[in-house]
C-alpha positions in Angstrom: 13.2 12.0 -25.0 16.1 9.4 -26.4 13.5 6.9 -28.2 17.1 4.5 -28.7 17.5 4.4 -24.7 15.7 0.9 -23.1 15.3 0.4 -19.7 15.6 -2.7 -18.0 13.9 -3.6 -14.6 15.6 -6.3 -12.4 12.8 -7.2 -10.2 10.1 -6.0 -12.7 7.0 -7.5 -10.7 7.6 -5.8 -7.4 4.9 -3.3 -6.9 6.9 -0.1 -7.5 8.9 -1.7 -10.0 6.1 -2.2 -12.2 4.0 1.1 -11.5 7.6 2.9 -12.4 7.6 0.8 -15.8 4.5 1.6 -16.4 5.0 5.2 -15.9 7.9 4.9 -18.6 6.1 2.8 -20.8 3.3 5.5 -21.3 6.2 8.5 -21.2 7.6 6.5 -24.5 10.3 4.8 -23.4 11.3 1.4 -24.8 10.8 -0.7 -21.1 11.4 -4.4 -20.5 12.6 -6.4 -17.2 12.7 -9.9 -15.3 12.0 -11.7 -12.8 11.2 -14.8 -10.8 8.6 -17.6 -13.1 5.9 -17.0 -10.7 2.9 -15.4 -11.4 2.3 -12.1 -9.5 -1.0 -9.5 -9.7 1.6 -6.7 -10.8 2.4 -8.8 -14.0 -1.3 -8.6 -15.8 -0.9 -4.7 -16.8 2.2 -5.5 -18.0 1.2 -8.1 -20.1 -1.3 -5.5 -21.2 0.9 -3.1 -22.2 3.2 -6.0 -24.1 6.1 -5.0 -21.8 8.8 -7.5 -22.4 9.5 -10.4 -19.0 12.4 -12.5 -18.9 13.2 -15.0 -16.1 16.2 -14.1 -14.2 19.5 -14.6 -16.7 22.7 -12.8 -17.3 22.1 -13.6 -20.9 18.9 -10.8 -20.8 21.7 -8.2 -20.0 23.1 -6.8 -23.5 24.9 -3.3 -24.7 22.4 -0.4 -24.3 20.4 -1.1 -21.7 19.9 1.2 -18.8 19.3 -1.2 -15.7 17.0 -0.1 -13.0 17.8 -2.5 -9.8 14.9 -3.7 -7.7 15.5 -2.8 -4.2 15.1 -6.3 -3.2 18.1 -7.7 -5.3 22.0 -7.4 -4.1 25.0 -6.0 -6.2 25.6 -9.7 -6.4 22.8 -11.0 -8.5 23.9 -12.0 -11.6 22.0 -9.1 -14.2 23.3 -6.4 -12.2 27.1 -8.6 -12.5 26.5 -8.3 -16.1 25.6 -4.9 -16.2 28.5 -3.4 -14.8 30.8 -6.5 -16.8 29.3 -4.3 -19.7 29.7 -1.1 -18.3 26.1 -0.1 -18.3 24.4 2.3 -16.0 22.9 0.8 -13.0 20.8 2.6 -11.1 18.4 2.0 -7.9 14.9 2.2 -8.4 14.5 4.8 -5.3 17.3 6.9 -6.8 15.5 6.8 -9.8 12.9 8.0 -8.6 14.1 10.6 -6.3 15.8 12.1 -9.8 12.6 12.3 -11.7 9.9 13.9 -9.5 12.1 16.7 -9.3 10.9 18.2 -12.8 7.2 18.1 -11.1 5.7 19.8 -8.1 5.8 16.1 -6.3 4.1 15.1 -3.2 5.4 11.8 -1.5 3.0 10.1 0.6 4.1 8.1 3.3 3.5 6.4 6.8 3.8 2.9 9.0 0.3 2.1 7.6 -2.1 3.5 4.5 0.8 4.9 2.4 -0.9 2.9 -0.6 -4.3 4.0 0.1 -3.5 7.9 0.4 -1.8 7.5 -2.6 -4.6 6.1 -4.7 -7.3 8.6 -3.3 -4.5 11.5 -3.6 -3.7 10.4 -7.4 -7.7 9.8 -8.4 -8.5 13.0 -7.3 -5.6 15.5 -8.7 -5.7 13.3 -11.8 -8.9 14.1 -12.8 -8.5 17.9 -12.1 -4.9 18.2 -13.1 -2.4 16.3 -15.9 -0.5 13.9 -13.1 1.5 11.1 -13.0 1.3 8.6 -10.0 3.1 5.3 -8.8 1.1 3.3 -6.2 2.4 1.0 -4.4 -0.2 -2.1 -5.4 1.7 -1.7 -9.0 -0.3 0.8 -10.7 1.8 3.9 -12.5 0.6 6.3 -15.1 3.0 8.7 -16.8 2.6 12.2 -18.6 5.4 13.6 -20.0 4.1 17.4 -19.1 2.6 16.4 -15.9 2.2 19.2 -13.6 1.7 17.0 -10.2 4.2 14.0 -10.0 2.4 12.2 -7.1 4.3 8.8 -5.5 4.2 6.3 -2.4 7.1 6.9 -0.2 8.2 3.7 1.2 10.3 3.9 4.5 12.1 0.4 4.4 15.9 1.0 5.0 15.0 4.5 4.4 15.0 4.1 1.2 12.4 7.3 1.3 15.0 9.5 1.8 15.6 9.2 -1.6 12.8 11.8 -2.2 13.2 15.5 -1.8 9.9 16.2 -2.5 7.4 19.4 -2.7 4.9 17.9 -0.3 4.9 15.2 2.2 1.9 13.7 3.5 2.6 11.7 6.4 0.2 9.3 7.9 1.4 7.8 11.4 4.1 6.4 13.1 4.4 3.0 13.9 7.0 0.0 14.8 7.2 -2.0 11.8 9.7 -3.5 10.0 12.0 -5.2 12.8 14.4 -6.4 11.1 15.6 -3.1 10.1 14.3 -0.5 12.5 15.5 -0.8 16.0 13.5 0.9 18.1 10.3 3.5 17.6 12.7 6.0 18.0 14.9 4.5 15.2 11.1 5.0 13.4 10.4 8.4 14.0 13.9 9.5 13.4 13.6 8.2 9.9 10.1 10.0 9.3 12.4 13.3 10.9 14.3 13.4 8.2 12.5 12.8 5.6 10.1 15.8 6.6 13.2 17.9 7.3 14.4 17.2 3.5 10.4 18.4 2.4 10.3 22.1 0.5 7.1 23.5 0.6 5.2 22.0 3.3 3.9 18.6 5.6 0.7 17.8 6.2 0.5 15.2 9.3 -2.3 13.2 10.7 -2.5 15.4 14.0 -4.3 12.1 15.6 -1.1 10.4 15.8 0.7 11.4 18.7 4.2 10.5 17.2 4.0 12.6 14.5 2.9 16.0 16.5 6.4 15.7 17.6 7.7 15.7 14.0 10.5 18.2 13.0 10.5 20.2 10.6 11.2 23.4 9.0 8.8 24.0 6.4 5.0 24.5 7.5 3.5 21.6 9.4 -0.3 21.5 8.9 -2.1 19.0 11.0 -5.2 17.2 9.7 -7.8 14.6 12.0 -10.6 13.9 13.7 -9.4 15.6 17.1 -9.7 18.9 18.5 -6.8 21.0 17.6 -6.0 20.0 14.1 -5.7 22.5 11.5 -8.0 20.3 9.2 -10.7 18.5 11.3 -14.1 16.3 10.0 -16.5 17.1 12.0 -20.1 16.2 12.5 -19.3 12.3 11.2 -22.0 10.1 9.9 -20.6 6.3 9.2 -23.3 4.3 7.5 -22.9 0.7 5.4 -22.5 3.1 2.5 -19.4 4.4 3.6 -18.7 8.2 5.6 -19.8 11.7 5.5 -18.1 14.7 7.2 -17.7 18.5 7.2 -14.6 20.0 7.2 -13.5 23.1 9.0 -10.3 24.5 8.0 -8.6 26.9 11.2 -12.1 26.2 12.9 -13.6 28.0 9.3 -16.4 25.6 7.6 -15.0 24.7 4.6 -17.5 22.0 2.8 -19.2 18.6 2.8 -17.5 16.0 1.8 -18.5 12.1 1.5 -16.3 9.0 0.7 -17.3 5.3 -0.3 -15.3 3.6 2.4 -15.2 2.7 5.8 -13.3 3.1 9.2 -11.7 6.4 10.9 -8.3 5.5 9.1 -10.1 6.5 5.1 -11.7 9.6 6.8 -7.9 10.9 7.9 -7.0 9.7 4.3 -9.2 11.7 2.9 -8.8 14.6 4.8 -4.9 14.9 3.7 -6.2 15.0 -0.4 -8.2 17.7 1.0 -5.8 19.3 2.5 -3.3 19.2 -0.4 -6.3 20.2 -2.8 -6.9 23.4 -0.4 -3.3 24.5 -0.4 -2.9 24.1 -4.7 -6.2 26.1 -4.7 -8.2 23.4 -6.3 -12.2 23.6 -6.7 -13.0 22.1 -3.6 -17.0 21.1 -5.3 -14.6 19.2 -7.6 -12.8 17.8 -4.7 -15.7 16.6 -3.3 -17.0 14.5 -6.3 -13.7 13.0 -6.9 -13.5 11.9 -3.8 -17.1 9.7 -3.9 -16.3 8.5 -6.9 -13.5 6.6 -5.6 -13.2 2.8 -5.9 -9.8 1.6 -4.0 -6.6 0.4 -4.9 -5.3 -3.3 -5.5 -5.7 -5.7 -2.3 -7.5 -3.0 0.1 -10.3 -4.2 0.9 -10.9 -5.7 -2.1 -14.6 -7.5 -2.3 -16.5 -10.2 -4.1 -19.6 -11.9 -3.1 -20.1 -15.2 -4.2 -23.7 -16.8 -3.6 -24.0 -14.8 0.0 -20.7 -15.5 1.4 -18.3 -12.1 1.2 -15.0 -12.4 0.0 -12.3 -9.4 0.9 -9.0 -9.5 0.0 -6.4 -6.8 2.2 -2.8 -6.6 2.4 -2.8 -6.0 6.2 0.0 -7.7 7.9 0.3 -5.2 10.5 -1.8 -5.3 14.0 -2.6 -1.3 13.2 -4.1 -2.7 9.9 -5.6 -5.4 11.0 -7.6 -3.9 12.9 -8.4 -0.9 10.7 -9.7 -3.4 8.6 -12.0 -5.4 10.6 -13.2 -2.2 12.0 -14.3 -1.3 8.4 -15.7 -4.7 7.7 -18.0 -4.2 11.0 -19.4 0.0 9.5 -19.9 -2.1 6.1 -21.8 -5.7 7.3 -22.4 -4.7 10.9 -25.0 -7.7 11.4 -22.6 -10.4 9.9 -19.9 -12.6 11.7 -16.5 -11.6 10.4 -13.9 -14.1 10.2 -10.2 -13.4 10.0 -7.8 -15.6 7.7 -4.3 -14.1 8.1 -0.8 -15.1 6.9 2.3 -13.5 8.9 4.8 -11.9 6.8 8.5 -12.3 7.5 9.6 -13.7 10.9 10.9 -10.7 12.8 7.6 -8.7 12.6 5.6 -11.5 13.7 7.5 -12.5 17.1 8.5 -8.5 17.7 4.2 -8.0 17.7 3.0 -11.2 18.8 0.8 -10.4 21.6 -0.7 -7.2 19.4 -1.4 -9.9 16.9 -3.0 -11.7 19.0 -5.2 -9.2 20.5 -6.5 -7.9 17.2 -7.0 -10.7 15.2 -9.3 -12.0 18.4 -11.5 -9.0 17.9 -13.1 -11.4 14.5 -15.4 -13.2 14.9 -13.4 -16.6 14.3 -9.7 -16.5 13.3 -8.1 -19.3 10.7 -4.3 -18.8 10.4 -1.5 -20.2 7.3 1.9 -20.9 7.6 4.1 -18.0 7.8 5.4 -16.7 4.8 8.8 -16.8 3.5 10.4 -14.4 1.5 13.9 -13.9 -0.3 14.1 -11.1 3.6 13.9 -14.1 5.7 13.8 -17.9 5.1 13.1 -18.7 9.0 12.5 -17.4 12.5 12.5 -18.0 16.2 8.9 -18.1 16.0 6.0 -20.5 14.6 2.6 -20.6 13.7 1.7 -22.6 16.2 3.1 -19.7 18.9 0.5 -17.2 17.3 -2.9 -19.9 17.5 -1.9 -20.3 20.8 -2.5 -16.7 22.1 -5.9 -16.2 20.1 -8.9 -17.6 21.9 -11.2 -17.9 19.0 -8.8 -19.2 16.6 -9.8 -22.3 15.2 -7.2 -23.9 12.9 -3.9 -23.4 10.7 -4.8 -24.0 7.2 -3.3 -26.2 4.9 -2.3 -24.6 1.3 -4.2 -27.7 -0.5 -7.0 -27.5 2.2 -9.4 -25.0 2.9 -12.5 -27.0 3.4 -13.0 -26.0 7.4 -14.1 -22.2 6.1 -16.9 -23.9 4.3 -18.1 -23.9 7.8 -18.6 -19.6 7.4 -20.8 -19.6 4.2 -23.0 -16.0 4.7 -20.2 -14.5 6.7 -17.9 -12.0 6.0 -14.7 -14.0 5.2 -11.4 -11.4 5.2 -8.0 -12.9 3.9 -5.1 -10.5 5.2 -1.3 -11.0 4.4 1.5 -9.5 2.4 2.5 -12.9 1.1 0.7 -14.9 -1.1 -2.8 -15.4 1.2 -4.7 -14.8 -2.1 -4.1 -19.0 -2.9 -6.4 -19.5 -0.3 -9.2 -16.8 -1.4 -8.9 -18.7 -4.4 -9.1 -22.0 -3.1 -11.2 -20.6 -1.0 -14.0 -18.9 -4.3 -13.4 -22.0 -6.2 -14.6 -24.0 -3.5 -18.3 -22.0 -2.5 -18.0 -21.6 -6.9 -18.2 -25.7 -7.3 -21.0 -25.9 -4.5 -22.9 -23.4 -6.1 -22.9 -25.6 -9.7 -23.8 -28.8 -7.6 -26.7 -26.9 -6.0 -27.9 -26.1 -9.2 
């Protein structure tokens, strides 16, 4: 390792930005990077670790730096100007990436939905039973410079997953997401083609989703799911407000008992793809099996707290398929409670390309509350308002105000979920700070 090279993340709070400078942080490598003043969850294990943030300024780009671009910033902003005024290497953080894992056996995990998820469950297991490195996409990375296993989330965005040319692929659906880049589902799938055709050992597929049993490929396909007909199946489910219990039968063969702390069909097919993996690597599947309950989530999935009675849970669902995932998770957990739904579109495009679907599952809570859609450096404004959403949900009953969340005072005792990819976690705040004060006055 060249202890003199220092990298330098532009963009250093995006979620894989900061796993990845994490990862080279604990390798041994001098790491700094900047970004935008405001505060974002990815920046507290940073600040842990005493990794160097700048705000945005060409002056932060000096002689010796290796530059690693954020995917979300153009040739045009003004470090990566700098960085090639000076001369210095500037590199993408996907082709990064798709350099490195190849000195591990790597297994990318991707999918429309649960990439993040799969990747957590995947990288608590095999961590504990093997040295591994991992980057999640809620920002967490861990390095080991003679890692065997080299586990990552795949993102498919502008196919920037193609980057990866990995060992494994696990591959959790197919769905039409991202409008603003993908045309079509076809444009979807032809993406998620490639990137399996580009795999070199083998793909394991959720065989429940009916996109990806077309998949191409021309390493192994192993099918894992809930149906009849996969390779890997869970059979004999029990779903209780303690989470889900399964057997597995591998080729119709029994294979063991397995049991994870979460809830909803989607973390049983999650699960079922780590034990997949683990049964092709030949790992103790006993081992398996107590890794697996021992699992406590990843960042913003399903996140809870309870304050007085009132349940809090934070999820990055801004997806219809998500949204509902989630809601049917919050109904195994609290199945005698009212759920309530507080969601905050991200980006304009996806929200008017899946209005109705929206619609449809955010009207399966209880009560629905919605906020302002969010705007991002991707997209400032759209053909489509909040007030277009509210309007097709029944049992919504009002837009919330950033500075005003007073009307959800009105759920104390429920089960109050905020979903969003933008910044919906003002409101939980808002939202805790307000039952928090209550509380004190009660007392």
């Amino acid at each position: 390792m060249n202890q003199e090279l220092i990298y330098h993340f532009v963009g250093i709070k995006g979620s894989g930005m900061s796993a990845l400078a994490l990862i080279l942080h604990e390798e041994g490598y001098k790491v700094q990077g900047s970004d935008v003043k405001k505060y974002f969850f990815t920046q507290q294990r940073l600040e842990e670790e005493n990794i160097p943030v700048f705000e945005f300024s060409a002056d932060n780009i000096t002689e010796g730096l290796t530059i690693i671009a954020g995917n979300a910033f153009p040739d045009s902003h003004e470090e990566i100007v700098r960085a090639k005024e000076l001369g210095l290497e500037v590199v993408r953080y996907h082709d990064f990436i798709g350099g490195k894992i190849k000195k591990y056996k790597s297994v990318a995990v991707t999918g429309s939905h649960g990439k993040t998820s799969t990747t957590g469950l995947l990288a608590h297991v095999i961590s504990q039973m093997e040295a591994t490195s991992y980057l999640i996409g809620d920002g967490t990375g861990h390095g080991i410079e003679d890692a065997k296993y080299f586990m990552l989330e795949a993102c498919e965005y502008q196919r920037h997953f193609l980057a990866y040319e990995a060992d494994y692929a696990i591959i959790t659906n197919i769905d039409f997401d991202h409008p603003d880049y993908y045309k079509s589902i076809d444009d979807v799938a032809e993406a998620f083609d490639s990137f399996a055709l580009q795999t070199s050992k083998r793909v394991i597929a959720c065989g429940d989703d009916e996109l990806l049993q077309e998949l191409k490929s021309t390493v192994p396909v192993t099918y894992y799911g809930l149906n009849d007909g996969n390779d890997v199946q869970a059979r004999n489910v029990v779903k209780d407000t303690s989470g889900s219990a399964f057997d597995v039968y591998i080729d119709g063969e029994y294979h063991y008992k397995f049991k994870v702390p979460a809830y909803g069909d989607h973390n049983i097919q999650n699960a079922l793809s780590v034990i997949t993996l683990a049964y092709f690597e030949d790992l103790d599947k006993k081992e398996v099996a107590k890794h697996l309950a021992s699992f406590q989530g990843v960042k913003r999935r399903f996140s809870e707290k309870v304050i007085s009675d009132t349940v809090l849970i934070d999820d990055y669902a801004h997806h219809p398929a998500e949204i509902q995932a989630t809601i049917d998770a919050a109904r195994q957990k609290y199945p005698d409670r009212k759920i309530i739904a507080v969601f905050q579109p991200h980006t304009f495009t996806r929200t008017v390309a899946l209005l109705s679907e929206f619609a449809e599952t955010l009207s399966q809570a209880d009560s629905v509350y919605l906020s302002a859609i969010f705007t991002s450096a991707r997209e400032q404004e759209g053909e489509v308002d909040i007030q277009d959403l509210f309007d097709k949900i029944p049992n919504a009953e009002g837009i919330l105000l950033e500075e005003d969340v007073s009307p959800l005072l009105d759920h104390k005792g429920d089960v109050v979920i905020f979903m969003g990819a933008g910044d919906i976690q003002k409101f939980e705040v808002a939202y805790q700070e307000l039952l928090t004060s209550q509380e004190k006055t009660r007392h």
